[in-house]
N, C-alpha and C positions, 0 to 999 in steps of 0.2 A: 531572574529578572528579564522581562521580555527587551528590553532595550540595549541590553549587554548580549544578549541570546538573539541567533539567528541559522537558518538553516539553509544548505547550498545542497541543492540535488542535479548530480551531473551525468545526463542521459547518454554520455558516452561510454563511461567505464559503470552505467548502472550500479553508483553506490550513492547513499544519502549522508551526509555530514553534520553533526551538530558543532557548534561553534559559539563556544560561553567565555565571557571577558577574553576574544582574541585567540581562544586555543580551541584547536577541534579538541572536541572528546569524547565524540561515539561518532565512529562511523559503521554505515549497515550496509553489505549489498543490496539490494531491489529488483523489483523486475516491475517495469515503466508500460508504459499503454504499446497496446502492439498498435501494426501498420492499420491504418483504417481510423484509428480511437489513441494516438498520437496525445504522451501527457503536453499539458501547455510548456511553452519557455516566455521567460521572463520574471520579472519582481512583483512578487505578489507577499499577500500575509497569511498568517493563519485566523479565519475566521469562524470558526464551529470546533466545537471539540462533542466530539461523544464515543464514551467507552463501549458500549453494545450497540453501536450503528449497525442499523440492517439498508442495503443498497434499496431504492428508491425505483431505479431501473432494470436491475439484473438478478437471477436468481435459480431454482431450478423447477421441475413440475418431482412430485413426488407423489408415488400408486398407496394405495391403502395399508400398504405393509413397509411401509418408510424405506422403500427402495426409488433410486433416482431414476427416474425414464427419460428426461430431457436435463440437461446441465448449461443449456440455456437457452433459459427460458425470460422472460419479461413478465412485467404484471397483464400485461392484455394477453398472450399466450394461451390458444384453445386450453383446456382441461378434458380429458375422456372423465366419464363418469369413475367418482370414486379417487380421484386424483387430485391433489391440492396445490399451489405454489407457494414456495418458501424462497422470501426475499433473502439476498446474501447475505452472509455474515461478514461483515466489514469492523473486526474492534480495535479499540485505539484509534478511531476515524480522527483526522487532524485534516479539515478541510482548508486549501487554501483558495482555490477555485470553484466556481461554482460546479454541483456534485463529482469533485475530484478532490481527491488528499490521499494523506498518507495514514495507511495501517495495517494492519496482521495481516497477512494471507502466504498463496503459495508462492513460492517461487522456480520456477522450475529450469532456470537459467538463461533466460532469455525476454524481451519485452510481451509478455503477456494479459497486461488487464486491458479494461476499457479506460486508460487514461490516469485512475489512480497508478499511487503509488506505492505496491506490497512491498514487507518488509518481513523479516523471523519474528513471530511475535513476542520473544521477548526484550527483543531491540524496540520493537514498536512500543512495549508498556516503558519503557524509559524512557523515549525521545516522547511520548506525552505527556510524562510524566515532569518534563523539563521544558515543555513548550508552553507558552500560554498564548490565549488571544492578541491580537495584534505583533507573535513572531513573526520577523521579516522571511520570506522564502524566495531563495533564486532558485529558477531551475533553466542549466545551462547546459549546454552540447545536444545531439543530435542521436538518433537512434538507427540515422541512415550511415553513421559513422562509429559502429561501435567498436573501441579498443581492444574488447574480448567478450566472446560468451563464456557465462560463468554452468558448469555442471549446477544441477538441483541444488538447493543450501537446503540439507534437513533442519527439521525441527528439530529443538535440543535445547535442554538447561541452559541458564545461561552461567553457571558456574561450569558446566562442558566447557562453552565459549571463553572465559574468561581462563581457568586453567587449562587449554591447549588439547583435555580430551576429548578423545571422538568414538 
């Protein structure tokens, strides 16, 4: 229920909390907008939900032979002949801000997107799985203050996660 359910994302220690009837119970690390593309602070909601969001803005160019040549690239982005752009994959998009929210991607230990918020994605298919429209979103602390950079979080089951293997 969105009104018992809300979500606190704290730019300092880079982790995202779910919080239903009063008790956290998924928290994810993340990795928050780097310098430049800065994710928002403050009280916002969740207002968009899409499972296979592709980013709007960002993306790559890719040559004839589905190798990457630019990794970022834009939609207005020359093209050489024979070269295509493929907008990001962004799923589990849980937009709180305008084209900013939370979902899958990499994290490589430190604030790296343009302002979303990446998460593992199998933390990401649960926390949307338990958000709905009009969840409330804080997002608090500073990126100019971080408590810790985290090493890379790989990709992994989320039964790995839950039983402790790696």
């Amino acid at each position: 229920m969105a009104s018992q359910t809300r979500v606190i994302i704290n730019l300092s220690d880079q982790r995202v909390s779910l919080v239903e009837r009063g008790r956290i119970t998924l928290i994810s690390p993340i990795a928050s907008g780097k310098p430049g593309w800065q994710t928002p602070a403050g009280n916002f909601s969740i207002f968009s939900k899409d499972i296979n969001h592709l980013s709007r803005s960002f993306g790559s160019v890719v040559d004839a032979y589905g190798r990457v040549v630019n990794s970022s690239a834009t939609p207005g982005t020359s093209l050489p002949r024979g070269d295509h752009y493929l907008p990001a994959s962004m799923p589990y998009f849980m937009e709180f801000s305008p084209a900013v929210g939370m979902h899958a991607g990499y994290l490589p230990g430190y604030p790296a997107s343009h302002g979303c918020v990446r998460m593992p994605r199998d933390l990401a298919a649960l926390f949307f799985q338990r958000v709905q429209i009009g969840t409330p979103v804080t997002v608090v602390g500073s990126t100019h203050n971080l408590t810790q950079v985290r090493k890379a979080i790989p990709i992994l089951p989320l039964a790995s996660l839950v039983s402790g293997q790696r």
